[in-house]
N, C-alpha and C positions, 0 to 999 in steps of 0.2 A: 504494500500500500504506500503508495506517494505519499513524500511530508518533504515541510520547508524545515530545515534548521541550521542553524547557524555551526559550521563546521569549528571556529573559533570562540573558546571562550578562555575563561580564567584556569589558569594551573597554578597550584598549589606553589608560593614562596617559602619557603621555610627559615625562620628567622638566627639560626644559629642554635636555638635549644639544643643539650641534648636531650638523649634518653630519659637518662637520670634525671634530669630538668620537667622533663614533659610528664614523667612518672608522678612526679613530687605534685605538682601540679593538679594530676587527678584526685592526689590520696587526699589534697590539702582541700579540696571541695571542686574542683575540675576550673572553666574556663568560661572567663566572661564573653560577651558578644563583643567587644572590643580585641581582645587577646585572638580569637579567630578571623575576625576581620583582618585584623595586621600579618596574622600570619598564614594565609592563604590569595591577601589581596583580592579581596572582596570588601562590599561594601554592608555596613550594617542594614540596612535597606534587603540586599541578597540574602545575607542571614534570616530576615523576619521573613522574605519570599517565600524559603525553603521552611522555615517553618508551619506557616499558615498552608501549603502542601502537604503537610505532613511529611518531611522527609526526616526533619529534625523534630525531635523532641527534648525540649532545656526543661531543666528541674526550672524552679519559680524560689525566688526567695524573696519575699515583697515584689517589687517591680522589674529587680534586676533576673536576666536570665543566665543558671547556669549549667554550662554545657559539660557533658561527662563526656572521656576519654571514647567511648561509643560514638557519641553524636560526631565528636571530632572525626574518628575512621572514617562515619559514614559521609562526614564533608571531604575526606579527601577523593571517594567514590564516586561522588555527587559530581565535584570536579572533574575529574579522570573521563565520567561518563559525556558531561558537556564538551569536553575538550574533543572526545571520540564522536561527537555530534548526534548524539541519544536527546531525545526531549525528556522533562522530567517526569512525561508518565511512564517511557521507558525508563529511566531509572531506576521511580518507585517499583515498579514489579521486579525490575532485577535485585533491588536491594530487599523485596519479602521474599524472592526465591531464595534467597542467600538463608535469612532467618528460617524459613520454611522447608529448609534441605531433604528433599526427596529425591535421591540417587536412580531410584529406582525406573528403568522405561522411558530415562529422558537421554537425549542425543547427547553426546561426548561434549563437552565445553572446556573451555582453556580460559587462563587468568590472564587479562588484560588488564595493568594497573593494577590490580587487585580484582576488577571485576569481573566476576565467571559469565560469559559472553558463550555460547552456545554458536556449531557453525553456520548456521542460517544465518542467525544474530550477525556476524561477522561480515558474513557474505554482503547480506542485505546490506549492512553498513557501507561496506565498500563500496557497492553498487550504490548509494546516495553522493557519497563522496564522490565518489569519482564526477558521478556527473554535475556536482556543484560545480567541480575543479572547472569543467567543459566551460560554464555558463560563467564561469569568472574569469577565466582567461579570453573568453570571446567581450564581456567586456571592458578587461583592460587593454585588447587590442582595440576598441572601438574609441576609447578613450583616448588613446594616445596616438591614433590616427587625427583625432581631432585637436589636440592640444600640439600637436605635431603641424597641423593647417595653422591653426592660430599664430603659432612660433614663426612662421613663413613670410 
């Protein structure tokens, strides 16, 4: 089935933490919506997106939201997935397959970024991609044909 989406999105920056750092972090009561914003280069705004979709779910402590080492994984998934050009209703089914793990009678899949991606899933991805790639280089040739006039 046809769909638009944006082949480019946000990937994960990662600020220098380590481990050990990101560990302490969780045990100490996890991450605010600030702390994940900075450190994935997203905006607080995309945070509450992904929430109000359900993909995140933050603990509530009065007003402020906090986000467990979990919600973190599955934002760097979230990512990984926009980046691979999935909309976030594919996503969310990839990320309850994931919870939901029934091994059993489904087609072989492979980890992409972490996301277990089935080969259809793959395929079909490709097959979008690709023809984005078609429909974007047809118009930066047509762009620079014209900005190429104008320079003349």
């Amino acid at each position: 089935m046809p769909r638009q989406g944006s082949a480019l999105a946000a990937t994960p920056s990662h600020d220098g933490r380590s481990a050990s750092q990101t560990t302490n972090d969780t045990d100490a009561g996890g991450f605010t919506i600030s702390d994940l914003a900075r450190e994935f280069g997203v905006t607080l705004r995309t945070l509450r997106f992904y929430e109000s979709r359900g993909l995140l779910a933050p603990a509530r402590s009065g007003l402020t939201r906090i986000y467990s080492g979990r919600d973190r994984a599955r934002l760097t998934l979230i990512l990984k997935g926009k980046q691979l050009g999935f909309t976030l209703v594919e996503i969310r089914a990839m990320l309850a397959n994931e919870e939901g793990k029934d091994i059993k009678g489904k087609e072989p899949s492979a980890s992409v970024g972490g996301l277990q991606l089935s080969r259809s899933q793959i395929a079909e991805q490709l097959e979008l991609l690709r023809s984005q790639r078609v429909e974007i280089e047809a118009a930066i040739a047509e762009l620079e044909t014209t900005l190429a006039r104008l320079d003349a």
